[in-house]
DSSP file (Angstrom, degrees, kcal/mol; ACC not computed):
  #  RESIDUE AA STRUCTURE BP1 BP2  ACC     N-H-->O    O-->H-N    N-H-->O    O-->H-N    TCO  KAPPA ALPHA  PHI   PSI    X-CA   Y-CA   Z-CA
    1    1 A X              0   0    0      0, 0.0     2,-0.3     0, 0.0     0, 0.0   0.000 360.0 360.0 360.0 129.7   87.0   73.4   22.6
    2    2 A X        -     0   0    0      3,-0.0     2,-0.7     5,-0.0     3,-0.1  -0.746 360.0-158.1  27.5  86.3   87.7   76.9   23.0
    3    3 A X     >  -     0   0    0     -2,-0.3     4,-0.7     1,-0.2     3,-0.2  -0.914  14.8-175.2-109.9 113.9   90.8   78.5   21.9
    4    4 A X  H >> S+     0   0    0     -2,-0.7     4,-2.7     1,-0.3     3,-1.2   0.939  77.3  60.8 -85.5 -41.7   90.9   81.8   24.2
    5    5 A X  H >> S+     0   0    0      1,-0.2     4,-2.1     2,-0.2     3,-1.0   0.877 105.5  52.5 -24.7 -74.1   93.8   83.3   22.8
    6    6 A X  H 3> S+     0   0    0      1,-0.3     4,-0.8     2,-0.3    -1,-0.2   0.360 107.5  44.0  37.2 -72.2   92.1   83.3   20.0
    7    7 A X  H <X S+     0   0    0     -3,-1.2     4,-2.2    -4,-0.7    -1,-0.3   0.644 104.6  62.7 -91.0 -10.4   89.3   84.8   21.1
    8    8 A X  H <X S+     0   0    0     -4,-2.7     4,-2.8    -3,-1.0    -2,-0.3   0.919 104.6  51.4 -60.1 -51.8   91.2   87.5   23.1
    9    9 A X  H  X S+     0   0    0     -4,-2.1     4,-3.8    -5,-0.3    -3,-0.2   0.995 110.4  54.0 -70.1 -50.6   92.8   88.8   19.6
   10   10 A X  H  X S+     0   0    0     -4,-0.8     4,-2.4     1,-0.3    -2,-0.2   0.825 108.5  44.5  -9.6 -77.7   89.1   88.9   18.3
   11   11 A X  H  X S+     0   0    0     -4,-2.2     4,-2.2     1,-0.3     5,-0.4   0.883 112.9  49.7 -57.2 -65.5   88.0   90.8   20.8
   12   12 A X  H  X S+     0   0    0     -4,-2.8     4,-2.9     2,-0.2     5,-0.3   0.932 112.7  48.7 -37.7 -53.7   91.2   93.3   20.5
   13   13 A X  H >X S+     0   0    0     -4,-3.8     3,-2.4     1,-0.2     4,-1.1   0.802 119.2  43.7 -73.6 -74.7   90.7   93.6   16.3
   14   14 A X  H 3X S+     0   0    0     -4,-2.4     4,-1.2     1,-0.3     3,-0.4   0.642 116.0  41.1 -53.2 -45.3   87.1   94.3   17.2
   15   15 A X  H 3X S+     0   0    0     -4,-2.2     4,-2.5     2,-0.3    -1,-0.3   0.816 114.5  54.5 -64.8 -43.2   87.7   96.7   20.1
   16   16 A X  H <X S+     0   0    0     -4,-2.9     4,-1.6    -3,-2.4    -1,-0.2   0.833 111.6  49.9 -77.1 -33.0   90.9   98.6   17.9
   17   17 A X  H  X S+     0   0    0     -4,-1.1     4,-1.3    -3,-0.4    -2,-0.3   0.717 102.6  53.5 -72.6 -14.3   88.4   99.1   15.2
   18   18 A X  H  X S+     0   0    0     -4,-1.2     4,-2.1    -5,-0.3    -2,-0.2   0.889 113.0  48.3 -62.9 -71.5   85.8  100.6   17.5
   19   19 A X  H  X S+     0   0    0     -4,-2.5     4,-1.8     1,-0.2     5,-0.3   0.940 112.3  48.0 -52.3 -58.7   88.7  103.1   18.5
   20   20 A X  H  X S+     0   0    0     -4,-1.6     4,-2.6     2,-0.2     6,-0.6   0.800 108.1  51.2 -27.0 -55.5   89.7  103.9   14.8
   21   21 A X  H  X S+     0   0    0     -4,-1.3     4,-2.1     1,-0.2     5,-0.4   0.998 114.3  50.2 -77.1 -55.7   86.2  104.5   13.6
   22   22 A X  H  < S+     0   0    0     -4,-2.1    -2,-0.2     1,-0.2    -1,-0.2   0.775 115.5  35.5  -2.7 -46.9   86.0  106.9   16.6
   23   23 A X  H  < S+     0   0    0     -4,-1.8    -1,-0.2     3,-0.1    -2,-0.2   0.936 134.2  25.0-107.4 -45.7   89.2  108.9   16.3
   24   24 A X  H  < S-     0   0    0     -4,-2.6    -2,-0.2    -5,-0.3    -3,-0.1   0.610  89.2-132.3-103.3 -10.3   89.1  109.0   12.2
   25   25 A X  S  < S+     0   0    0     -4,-2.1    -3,-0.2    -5,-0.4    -4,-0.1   0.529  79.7  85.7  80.4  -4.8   85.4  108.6   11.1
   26   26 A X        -     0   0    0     -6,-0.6     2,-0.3    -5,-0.4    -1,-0.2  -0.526  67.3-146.4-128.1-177.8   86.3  106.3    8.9
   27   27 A X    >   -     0   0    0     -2,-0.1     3,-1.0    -3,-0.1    -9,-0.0  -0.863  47.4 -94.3-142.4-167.0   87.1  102.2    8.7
   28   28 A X  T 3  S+     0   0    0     -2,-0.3    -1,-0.1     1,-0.3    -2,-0.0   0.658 112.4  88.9 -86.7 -26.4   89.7  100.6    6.5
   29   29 A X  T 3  S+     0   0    0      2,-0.0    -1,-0.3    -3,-0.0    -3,-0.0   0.589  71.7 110.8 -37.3 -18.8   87.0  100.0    3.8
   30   30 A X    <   -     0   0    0     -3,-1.0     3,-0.1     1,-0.1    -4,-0.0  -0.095  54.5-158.5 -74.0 157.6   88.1  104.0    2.3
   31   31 A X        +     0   0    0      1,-0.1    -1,-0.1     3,-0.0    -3,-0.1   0.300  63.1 102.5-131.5  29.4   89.6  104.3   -0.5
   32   32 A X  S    S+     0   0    0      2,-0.1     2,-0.4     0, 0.0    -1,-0.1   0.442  79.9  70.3 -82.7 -12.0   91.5  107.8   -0.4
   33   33 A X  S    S-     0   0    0     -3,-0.1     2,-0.3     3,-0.0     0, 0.0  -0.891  76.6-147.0 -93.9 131.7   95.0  105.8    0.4
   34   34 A X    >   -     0   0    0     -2,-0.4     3,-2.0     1,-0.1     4,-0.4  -0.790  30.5 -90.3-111.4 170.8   96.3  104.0   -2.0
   35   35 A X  T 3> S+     0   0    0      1,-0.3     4,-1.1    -2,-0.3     5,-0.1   0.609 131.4  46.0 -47.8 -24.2   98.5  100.6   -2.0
   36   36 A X  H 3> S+     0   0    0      2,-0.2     4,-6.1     3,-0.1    -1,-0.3   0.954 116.5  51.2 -71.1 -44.6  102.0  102.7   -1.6
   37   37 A X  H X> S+     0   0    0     -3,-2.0     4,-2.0     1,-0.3     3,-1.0   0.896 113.2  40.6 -55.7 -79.5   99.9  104.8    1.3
   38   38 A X  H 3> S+     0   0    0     -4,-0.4     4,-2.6     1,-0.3    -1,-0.3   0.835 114.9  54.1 -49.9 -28.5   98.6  101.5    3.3
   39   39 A X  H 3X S+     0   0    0     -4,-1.1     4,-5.0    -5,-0.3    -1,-0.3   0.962 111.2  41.7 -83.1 -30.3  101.9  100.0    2.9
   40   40 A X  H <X S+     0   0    0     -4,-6.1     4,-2.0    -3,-1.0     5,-0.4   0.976 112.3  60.2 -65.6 -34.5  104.0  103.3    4.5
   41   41 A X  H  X>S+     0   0    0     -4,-2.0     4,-6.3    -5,-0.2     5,-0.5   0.989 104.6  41.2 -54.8 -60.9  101.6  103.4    6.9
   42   42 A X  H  X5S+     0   0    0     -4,-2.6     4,-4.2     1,-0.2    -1,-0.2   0.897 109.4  58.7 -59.3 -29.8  102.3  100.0    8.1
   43   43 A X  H  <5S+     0   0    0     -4,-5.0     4,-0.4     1,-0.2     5,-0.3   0.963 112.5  46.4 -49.3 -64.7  106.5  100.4    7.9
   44   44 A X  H  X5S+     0   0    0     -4,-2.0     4,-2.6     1,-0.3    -2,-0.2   0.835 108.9  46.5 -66.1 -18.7  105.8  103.3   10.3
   45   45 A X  H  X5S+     0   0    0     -4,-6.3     4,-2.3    -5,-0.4    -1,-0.3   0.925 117.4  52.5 -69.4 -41.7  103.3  101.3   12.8
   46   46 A X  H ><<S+     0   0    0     -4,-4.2     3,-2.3    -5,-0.5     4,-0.3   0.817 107.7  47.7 -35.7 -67.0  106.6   98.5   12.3
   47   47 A X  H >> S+     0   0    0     -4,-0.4     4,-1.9     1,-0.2     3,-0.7   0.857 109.7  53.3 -27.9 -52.2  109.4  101.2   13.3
   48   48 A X  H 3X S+     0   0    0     -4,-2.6     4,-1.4    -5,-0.3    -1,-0.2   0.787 113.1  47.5 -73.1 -10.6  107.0  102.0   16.3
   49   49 A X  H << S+     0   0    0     -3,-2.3    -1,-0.2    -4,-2.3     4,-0.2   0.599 110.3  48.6 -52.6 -41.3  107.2   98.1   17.0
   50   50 A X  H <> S+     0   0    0     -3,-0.7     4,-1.3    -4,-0.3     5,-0.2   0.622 105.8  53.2 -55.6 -63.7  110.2   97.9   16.7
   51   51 A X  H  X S+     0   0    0     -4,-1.9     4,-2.0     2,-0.2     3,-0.5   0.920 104.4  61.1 -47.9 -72.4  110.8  100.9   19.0
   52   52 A X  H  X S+     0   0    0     -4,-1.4     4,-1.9    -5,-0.3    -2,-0.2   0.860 111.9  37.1 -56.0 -35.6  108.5   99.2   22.0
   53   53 A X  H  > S+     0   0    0     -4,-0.2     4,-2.6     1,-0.2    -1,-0.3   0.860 104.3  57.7 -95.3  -0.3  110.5   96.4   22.3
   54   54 A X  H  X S+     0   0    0     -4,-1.3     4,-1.4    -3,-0.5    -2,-0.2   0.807 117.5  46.5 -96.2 -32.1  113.8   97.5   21.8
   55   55 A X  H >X S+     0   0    0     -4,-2.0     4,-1.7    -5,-0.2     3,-0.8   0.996 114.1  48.8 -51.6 -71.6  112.4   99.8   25.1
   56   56 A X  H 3X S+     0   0    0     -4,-1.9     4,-1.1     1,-0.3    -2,-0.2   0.725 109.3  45.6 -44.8 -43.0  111.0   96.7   26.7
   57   57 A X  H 3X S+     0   0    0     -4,-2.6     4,-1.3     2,-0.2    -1,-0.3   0.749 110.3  55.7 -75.5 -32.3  114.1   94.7   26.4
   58   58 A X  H <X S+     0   0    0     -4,-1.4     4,-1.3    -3,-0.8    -2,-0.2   0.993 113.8  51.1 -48.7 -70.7  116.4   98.2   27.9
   59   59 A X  H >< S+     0   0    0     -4,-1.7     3,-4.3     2,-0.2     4,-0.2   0.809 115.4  33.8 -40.2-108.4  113.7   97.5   30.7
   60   60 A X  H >X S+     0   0    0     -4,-1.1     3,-3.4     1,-0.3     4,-1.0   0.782 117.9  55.3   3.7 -94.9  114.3   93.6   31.3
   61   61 A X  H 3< S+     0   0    0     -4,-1.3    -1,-0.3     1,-0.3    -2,-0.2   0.650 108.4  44.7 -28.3 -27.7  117.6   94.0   30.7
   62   62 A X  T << S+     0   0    0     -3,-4.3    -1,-0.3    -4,-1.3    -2,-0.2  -0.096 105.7  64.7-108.2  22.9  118.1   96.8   33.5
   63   63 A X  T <4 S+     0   0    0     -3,-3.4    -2,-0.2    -4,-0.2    -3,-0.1   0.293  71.2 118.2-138.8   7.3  116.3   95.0   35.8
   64   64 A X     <  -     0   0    0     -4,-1.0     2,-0.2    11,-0.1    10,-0.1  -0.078  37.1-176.8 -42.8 147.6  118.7   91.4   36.3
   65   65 A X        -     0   0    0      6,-0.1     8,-1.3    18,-0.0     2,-0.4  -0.816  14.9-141.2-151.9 141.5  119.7   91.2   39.6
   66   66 A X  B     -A   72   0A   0     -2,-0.2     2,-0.2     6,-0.2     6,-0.1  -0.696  12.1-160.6-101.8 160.7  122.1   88.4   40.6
   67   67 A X    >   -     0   0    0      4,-0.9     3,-2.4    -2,-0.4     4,-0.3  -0.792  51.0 -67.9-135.1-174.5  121.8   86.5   43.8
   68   68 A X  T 3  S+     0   0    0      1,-0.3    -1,-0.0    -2,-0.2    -2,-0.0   0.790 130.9  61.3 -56.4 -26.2  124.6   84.3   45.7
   69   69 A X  T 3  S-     0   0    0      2,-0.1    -1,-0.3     1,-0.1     3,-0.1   0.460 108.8-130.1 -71.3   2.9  124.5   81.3   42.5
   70   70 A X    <   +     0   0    0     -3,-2.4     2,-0.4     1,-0.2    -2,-0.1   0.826  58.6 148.8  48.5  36.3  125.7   84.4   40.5
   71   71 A X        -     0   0    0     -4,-0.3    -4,-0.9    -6,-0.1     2,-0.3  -0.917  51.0-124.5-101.9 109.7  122.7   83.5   38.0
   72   72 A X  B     -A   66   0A   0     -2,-0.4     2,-0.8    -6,-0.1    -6,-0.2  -0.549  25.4-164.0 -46.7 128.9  121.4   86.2   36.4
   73   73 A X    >   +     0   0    0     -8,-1.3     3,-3.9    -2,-0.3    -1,-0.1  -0.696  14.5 179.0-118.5  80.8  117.4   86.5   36.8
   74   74 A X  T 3  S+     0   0    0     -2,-0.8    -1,-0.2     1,-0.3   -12,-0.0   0.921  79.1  65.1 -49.7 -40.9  115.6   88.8   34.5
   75   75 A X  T 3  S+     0   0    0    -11,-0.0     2,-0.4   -10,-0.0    -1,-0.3   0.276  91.4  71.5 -61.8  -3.7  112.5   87.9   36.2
   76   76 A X    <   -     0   0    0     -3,-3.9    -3,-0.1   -11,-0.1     9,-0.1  -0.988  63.6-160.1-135.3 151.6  113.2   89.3   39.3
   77   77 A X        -     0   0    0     -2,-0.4     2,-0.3     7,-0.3     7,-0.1   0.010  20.0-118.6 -93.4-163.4  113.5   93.1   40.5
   78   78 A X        -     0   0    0      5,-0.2     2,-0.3   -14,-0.0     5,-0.2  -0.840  30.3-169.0 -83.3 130.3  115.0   95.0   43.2
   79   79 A X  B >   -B   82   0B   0      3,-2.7     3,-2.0    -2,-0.3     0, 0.0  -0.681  46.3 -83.2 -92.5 170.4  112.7   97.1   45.6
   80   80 A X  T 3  S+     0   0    0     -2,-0.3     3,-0.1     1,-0.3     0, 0.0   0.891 131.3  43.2   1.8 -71.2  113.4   99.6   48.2
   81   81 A X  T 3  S-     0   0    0      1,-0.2     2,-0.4    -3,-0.0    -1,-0.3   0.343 120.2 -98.7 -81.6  17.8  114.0   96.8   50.5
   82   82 A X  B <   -B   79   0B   0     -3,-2.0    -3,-2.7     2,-0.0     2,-0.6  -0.715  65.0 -11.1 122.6 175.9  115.9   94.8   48.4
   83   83 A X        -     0   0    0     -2,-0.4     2,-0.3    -5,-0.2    -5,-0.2  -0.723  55.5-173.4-104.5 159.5  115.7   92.2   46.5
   84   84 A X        +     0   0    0     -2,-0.6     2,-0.3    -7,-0.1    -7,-0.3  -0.842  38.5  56.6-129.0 154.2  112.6   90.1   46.6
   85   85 A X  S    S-     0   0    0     -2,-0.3     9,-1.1    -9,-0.1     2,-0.3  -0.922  81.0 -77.6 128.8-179.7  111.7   86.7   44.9
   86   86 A X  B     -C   93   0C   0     -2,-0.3     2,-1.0     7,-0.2     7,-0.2  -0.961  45.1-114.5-132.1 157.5  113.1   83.4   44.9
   87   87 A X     >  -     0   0    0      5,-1.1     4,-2.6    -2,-0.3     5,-0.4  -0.752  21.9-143.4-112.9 114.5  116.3   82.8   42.7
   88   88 A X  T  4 S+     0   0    0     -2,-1.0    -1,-0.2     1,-0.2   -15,-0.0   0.839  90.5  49.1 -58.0 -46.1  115.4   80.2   39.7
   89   89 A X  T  4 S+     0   0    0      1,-0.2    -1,-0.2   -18,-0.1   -17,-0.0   0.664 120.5  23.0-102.3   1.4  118.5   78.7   39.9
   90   90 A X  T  4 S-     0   0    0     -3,-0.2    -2,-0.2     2,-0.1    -1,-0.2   0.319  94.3-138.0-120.6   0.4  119.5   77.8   43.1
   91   91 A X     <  +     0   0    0     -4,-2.6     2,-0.4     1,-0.2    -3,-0.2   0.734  53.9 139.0  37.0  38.5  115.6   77.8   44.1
   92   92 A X        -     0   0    0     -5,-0.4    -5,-1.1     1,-0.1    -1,-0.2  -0.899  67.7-100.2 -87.3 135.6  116.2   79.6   47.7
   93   93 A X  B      C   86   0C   0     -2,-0.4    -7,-0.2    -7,-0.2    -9,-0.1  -0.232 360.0 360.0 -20.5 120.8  114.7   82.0   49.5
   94   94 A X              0   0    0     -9,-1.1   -11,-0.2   -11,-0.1    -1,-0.2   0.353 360.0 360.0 -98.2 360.0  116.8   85.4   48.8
């Protein structure tokens, strides 16, 4: 068995070190940072973590639409035309 998840993050750490050694020359093996150094680095990648979802969730969150069961639905948008989908809790056609 197979866990593909699994192997998807693999493939991502290999593929994000690939970029890294690219763009810096270097790999995480260096030893010019020291333990204070790795550890600010990683607060600031956190803040930027932090930061993406707190975006992501504005996004979601601005994108509800209710329909006649007066259920909110993050999971569905508005377009142009309207809105398009089926409504999760009364499971009609809108």
């Amino acid at each position: 068995m197979k866990d593909t998840i699994v192997a998807e993050v693999r493939t991502d750490l290999r593929l994000r070190s690939e970029v890294g050694i690219e763009k810096y020359n270097t790999t995480l093996d260096r030893t010019d940072i020291d333990l204070k150094g790795w550890l600010q680095h990683a607060y600031e990648e956190t803040l930027d973590k932090a930061l993406y979802l707190k975006r992501a969730i504005r996004e979601l969150e601005q994108d509800k639409v209710k329909c006649k069961c007066k259920i909110p639905h993050p999971q569905m948008k508005v377009s142009e035309n309207g809105v398009s989908g089926y409504c999760a809790g009364c499971v009609k056609p809108l």
